[in-house]
N, C-alpha and C positions, 0 to 999 in steps of 0.2 A: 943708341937708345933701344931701338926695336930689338940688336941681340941679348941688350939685358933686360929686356919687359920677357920679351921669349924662356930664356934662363929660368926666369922669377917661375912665369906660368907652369914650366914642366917641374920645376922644384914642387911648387905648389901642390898640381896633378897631382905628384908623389907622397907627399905627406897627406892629403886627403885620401888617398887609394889604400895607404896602409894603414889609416885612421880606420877605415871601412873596413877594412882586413880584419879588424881587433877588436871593434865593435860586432863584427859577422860572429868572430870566433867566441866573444864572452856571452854573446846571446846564445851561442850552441851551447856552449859548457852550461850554461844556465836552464835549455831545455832537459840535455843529458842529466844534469842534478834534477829535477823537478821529477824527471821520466823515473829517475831511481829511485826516490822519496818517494814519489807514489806507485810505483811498480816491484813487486818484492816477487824473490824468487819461492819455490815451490820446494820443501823439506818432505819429501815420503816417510813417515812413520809407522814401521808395523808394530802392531802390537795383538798380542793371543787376545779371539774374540773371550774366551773361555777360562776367564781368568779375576773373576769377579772377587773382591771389589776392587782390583787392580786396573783392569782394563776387560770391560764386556760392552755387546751392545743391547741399548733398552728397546722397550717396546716398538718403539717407531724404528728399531735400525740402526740408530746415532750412534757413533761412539762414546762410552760413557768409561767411569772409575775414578783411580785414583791416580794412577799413571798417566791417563787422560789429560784428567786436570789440571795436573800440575805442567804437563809439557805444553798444557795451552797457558798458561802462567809466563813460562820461560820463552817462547816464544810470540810471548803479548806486545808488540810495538816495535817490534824487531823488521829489520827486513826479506824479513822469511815467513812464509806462509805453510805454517802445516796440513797436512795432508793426510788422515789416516789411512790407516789399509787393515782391515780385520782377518787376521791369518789364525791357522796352527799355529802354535808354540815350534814342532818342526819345521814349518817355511818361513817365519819369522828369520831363523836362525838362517839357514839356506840362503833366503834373496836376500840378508843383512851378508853375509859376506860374498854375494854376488853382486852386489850394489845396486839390487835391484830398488832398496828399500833403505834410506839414509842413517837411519838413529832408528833404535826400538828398547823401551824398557824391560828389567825385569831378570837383568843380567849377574851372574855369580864370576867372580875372577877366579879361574884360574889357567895351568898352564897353557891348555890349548885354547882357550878363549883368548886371551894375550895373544898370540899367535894371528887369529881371525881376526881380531875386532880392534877400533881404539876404545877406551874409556874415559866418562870423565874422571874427574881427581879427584871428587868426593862421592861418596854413595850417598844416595836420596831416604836410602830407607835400609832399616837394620831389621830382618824376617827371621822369626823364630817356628825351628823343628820340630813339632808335637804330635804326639799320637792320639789318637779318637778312638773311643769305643761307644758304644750305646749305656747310657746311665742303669740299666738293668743285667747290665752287665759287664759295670766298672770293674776293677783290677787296682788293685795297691798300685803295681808300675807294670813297666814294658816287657817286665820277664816272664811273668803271665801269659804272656802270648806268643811264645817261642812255641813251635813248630804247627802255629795255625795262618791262616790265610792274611793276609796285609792287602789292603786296596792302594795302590799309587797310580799316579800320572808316569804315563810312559816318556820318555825321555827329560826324565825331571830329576832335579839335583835332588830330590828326594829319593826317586828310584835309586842314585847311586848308595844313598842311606841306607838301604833298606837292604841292598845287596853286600853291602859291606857288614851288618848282624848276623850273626850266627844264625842257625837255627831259625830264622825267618822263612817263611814262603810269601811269595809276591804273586799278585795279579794285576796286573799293568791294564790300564784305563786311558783313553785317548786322552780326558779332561779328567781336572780332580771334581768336577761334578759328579761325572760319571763313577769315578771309586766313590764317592762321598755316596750316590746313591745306593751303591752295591751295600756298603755296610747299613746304611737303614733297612736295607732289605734282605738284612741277615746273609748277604749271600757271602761273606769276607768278616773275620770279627775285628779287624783295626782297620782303618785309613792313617796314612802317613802322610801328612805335607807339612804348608807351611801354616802357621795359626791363625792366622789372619782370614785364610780361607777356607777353614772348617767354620769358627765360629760365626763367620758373616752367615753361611748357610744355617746356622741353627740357629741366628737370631732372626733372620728373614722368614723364620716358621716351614721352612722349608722342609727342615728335616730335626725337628723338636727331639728332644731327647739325648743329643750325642753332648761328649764332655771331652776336657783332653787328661789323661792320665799319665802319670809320672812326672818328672822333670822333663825339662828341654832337652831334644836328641842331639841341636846344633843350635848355632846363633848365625844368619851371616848376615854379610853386607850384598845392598842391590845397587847394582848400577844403569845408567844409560850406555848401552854402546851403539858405537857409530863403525858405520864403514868405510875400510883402511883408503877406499878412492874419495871419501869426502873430510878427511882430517880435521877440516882449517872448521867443522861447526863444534867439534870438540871446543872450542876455547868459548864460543858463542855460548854453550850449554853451561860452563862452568860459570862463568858471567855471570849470567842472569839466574843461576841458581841461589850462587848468593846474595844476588839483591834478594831476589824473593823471602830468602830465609831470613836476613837483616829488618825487610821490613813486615816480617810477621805473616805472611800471606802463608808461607807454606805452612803454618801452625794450624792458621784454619783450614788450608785441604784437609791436611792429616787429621784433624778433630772430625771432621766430614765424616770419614768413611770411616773411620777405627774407633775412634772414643765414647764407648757407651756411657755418656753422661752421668751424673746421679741425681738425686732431688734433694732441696735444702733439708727434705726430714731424715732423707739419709744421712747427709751432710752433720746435721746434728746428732740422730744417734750414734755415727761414729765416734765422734769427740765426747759424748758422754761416756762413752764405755772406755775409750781410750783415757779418761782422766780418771774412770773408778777404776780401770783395773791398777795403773800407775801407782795406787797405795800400797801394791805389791811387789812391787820390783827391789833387787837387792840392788841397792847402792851407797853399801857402805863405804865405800873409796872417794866417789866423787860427790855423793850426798846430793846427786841430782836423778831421779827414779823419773824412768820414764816405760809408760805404757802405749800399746801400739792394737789399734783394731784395722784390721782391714775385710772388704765386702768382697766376696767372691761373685762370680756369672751366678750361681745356685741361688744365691739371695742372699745366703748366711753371714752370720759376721763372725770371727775369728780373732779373739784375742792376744797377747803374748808380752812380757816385761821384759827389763835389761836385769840381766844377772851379772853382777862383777867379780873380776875377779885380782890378786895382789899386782897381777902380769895383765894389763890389758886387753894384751890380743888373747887371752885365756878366757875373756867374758864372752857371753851373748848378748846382740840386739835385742831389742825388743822386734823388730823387724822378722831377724832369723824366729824368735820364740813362736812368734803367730805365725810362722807360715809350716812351722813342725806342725803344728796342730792342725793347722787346715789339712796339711799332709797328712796326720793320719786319718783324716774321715776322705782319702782320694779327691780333696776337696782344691783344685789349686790354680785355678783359672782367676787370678787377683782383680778382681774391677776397681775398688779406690779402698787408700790407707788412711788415717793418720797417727799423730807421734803426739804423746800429749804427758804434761805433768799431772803430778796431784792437784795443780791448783789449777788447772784446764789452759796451762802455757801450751798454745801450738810448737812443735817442734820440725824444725828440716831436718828430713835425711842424710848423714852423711853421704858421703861417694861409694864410699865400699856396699854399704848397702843399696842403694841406688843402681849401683853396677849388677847387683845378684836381680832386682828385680829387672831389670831389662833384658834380664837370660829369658824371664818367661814372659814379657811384653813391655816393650818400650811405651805404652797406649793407657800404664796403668793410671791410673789419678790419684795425684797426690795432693791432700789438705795444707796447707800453710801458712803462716802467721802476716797478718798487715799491721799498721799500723793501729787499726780499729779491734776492739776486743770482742764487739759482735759480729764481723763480718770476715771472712776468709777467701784466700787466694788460691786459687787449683792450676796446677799445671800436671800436666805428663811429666813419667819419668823419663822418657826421652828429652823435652824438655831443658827439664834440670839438667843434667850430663852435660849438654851442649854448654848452659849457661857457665857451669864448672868449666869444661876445659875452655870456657873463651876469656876467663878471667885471668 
């Protein structure tokens, strides 16, 4: 009896020892999840202090913009905690493929970027190439200005624009502040960047007066890149971009910084002007006339009709008609459209047209029809594009 009371006991010992073993180990596993849940690792993001309204810092120092925002967006509940770092645009670039600095916005693909950097898989933002002059001494277009002085950002995908023109001369500027002030100060007669950052400076009152002239020099895409020793937040970034985008949030960054608003009395004389001029569009084919006002940065409004024609693709918009017109008073900085019948039917833009206005700002505002006949829908033409190709 005592060798099997004995037996029992050390069987016993054993199954409580490794009871204790297993309860030791899932209380650990349960601190290490806790410790991780509440302890996030640390993501360095550089970004150009000098690059307003993209990424600058305000008053106090902070980091601030639109790049800003939105990467505090994407990395809102995650287990990563960002970090900024206010650089050059050229050590941006440097400590991002030194790994000094993990992810930084603001990035153009091409070959030798690919090479440096990963990407994520969508770009955040579609930046259009514009020239600047001062309004007393606008220019029909960009050929006006062949063999006088250009302001750029030195080491900027616009420098290479500017170098790839004929007959251009350049004077390179650490920041596009810096050329943006040269041409207020007559000292340069164009500035070349991206549009978003000349005209934030002339509507901040900064520097009153400047316009962008001609068409769009380029259209491109921006991306976040990451460096090639931190891969695996590439997938993190993609992630959470398009929740962001899905649940609307990135619509209001981008209305934040880019979307000069209008006011309902705008709102309404466009649709008036766009329903009176609509009694003049040729549409004898499809017996549907439609007339188009759109409000430029200047103030003005700018009308234009659909012209038909036997062959379809032989007509004009009304789209394309008003923006010749604005064209020829140098007038083409679009702020909001819309598309209106004779009998004041809101109308959506096709795609085609749509796609022409996003050459010269995806930010522009477009009127649109609800179900209510006094009240209307506004989106961006970026926007719209989206909602096309996700249908």
């Amino acid at each position: 009896m005592k060798n099997e009371e004995k037996q029992y006991s050390i069987e016993t010992s054993i199954v409580l020892w490794h009871k204790s073993i297993f309860s030791f180990l899932s209380f650990l596993t349960i601190i290490v999840y806790l410790y991780g849940v509440g302890h996030s690792s640390e993501v360095a993001i550089g970004f150009d202090r000098d690059f307003a309204p993209f990424s600058f810092e305000d008053s106090r120092g902070e980091p601030t913009g639109f790049d800003v925002e939105l990467l505090k967006a994407i990395f809102y509940k995650t287990q990563y905690t960002p970090v900024f770092k206010p650089l050059t645009w050229e050590m941006v670039q440097v400590q991002l493929s030194e790994g000094k600095i993990h992810i930084a916005p603001g990035f153009i693909k091409s070959p030798n970027t690919k090479l440096l950097f990963s990407f994520a898989d969508k770009p955040y933002y579609s930046t259009t190439f514009r020239m600047f002059t001062k309004v007393k001494d606008r220019v029909p277009n960009i050929e006006w200005l062949r063999g006088k002085f250009i302001g750029v950002k030195q080491f900027s995908f616009a420098e290479d624009l500017l170098i790839a023109m004929k007959d251009m001369r350049s004077k390179t500027y650490a920041t596009d502040l810096d050329a943006i002030r040269a041409l207020y100060d007559e000292q340069v007669s164009g500035y070349l960047g991206m549009y978003s950052v000349g005209r934030w400076y002339a509507q901040t009152a900064m520097f009153e007066g400047l316009l962008a002239v001609g068409s769009p020099i380029a259209v491109e895409d921006m991306f976040f890149a990451v460096t090639l020793q931190k891969k695996e937040l590439v997938q993190i970034v993609n992630s959470r971009f398009a929740h962001i985008k899905r649940s609307g949030e990135y619509d209001r960054i981008y209305r934040k910084w880019f979307v000069h608003e209008i006011t309902k009395e705008q709102e309404k004389e466009l649709i008036e002007q766009a329903k009176e001029v609509a009694n003049f569009a040729l549409a004898q084919y499809s017996k549907k006339p439609v007339g188009c006002a759109l409000l430029t940065q200047s103030g003005k409004v700018y009308t234009g009709v659909s012209v038909e024609s036997a062959e379809a693709r032989d007509g004009i918009s009304a789209i394309k008609s008003a923006l010749s017109v604005a064209a020829k008073s140098a007038d083409t900085e679009v702020r909001a459209l819309v598309l209106s019948s004779p009998q004041g039917v809101i109308i959506e833009p096709n795609e085609s047209d749509l796609r022409l206005l996003r050459a010269y700002d995806q930010g522009i505002l477009v009127i649109l029809p609800t179900v209510s006949e006094k009240e209307w829908d506004m989106k961006t033409v970026g926007q719209l594009l989206t909602s096309i190709q996700g249908r």
